[in-house]
N, C-alpha and C positions, 0 to 999 in steps of 0.2 A: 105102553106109551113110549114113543122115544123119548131121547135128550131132548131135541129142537122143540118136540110139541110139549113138554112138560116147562119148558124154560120161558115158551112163548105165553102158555096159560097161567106161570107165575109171575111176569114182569106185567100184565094186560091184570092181575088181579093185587097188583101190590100196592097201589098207589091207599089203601084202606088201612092200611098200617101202620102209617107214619102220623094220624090223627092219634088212631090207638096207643101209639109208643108215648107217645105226648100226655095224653091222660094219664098211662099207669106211673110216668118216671116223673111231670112234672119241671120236667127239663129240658130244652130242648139238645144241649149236648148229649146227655144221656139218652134221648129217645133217638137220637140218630144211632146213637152206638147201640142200642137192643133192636132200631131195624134190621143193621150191617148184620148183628148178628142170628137175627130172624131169617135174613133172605139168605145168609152161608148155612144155616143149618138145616133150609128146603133144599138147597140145593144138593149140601150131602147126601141127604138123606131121601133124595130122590124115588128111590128104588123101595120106600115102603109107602110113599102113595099111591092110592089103587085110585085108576083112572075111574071115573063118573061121582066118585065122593066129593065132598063141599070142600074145596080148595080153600075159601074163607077163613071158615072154620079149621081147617088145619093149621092153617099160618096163624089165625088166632090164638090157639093151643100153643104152637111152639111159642111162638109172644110170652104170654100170661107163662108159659112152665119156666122158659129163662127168666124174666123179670123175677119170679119168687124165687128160684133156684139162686140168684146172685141177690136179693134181698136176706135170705137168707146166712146165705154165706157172709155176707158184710155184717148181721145184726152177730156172728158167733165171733167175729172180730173182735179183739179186746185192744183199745190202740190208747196207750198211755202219751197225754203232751207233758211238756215239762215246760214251763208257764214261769221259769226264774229269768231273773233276769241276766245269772250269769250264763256268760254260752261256752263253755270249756271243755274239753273231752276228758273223760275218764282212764287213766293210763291205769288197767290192772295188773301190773306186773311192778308196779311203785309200791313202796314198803311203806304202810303208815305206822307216824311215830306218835301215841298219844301222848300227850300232856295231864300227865296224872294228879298233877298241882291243880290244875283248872277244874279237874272232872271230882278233886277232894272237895273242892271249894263248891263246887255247885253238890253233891249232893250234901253235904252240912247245912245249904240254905233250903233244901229241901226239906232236911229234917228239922232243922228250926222250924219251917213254916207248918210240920205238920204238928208239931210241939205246940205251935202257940192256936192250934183248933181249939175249938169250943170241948169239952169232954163228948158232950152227946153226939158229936160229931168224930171226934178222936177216934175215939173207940174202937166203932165197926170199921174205920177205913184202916188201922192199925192191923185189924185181924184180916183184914183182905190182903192187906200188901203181904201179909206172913201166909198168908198162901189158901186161907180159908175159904169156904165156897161160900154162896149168898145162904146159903139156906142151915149149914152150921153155923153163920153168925148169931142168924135168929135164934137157933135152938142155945146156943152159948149164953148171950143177951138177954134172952127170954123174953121178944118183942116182935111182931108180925115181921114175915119176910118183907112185905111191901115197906114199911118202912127203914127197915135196914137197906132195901136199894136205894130211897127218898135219900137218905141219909150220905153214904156214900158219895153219893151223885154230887148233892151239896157240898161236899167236902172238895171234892175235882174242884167243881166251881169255885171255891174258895180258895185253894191252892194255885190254881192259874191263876188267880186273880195278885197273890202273892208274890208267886214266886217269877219273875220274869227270861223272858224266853232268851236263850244262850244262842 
């Protein structure tokens, strides 16, 4: 099949696609951009259409393969926003200077706050912070693992509720 005739019997059969692009993207900026690139990749690829097969169906196929191939590609995208309201750049080659007066003072009201816990609540959060796992608490305490996570949990909750945010 030549160029001319294979060009003629994709532009006289294309007008079916652009309904299509519609349905899979939902969009109509977007269904025009997965036609454009519908009808660049019949064209590339000219040369592995075998003349008397369903032209439809092919251009269908390229359709539906790119829509999932760039579905795809977007869902393995990880895109973090940053939602503060300051808007400032990050200079990393700036030397931060902390403030070790501030950072004394706030963990002292941390440990106050975990000081003035309930015991039954003290306890296993004490032995979590020192680095224990959930399941030697329990065996330490000698009390079901579930509640020693119940326990813990409640203790966060109560600590945030305490201690406020710097």
């Amino acid at each position: 099949m030549s160029s001319a005739e294979f060009n003629t019997l994709l532009l006289s059969n294309a007008d079916f696609l652009k309904p299509f692009a519609i349905t899979l993207t939902k969009d109509p900026e977007s269904a025009k951009d997965l036609y454009q690139e519908t009808m660049f990749r019949a064209l590339s690829n000219q040369e592995k259409y075998l003349a008397g097969t369903n032209i439809r169906a092919w251009l269908y196929t390229i359709m539906r393969n790119i829509f999932i191939n760039n579905y795809r590609r977007k869902s393995k995208q990880h895109l973090c926003f940053d939602n503060s309201s300051n808007d400032f750049l990050l200079n990393t080659q700036q030397v931060i200077i902390g403030n070790q007066a501030e950072s004394g003072l706030r963990v002292k009201d941390i440990q106050t706050s975990v000081h003035h816990l309930p015991v039954i609540f003290k306890k296993p959060f004490v032995l979590y912070l020192d680095g224990f796992k959930y399941f030697e608490i329990a065996d330490i305490l000698e009390e079901p693992l579930g509640t020693i996570k119940s326990r813990i949990h409640f203790a966060r909750k109560m600590l945030k509720a305490q201690v406020s945010r710097y």
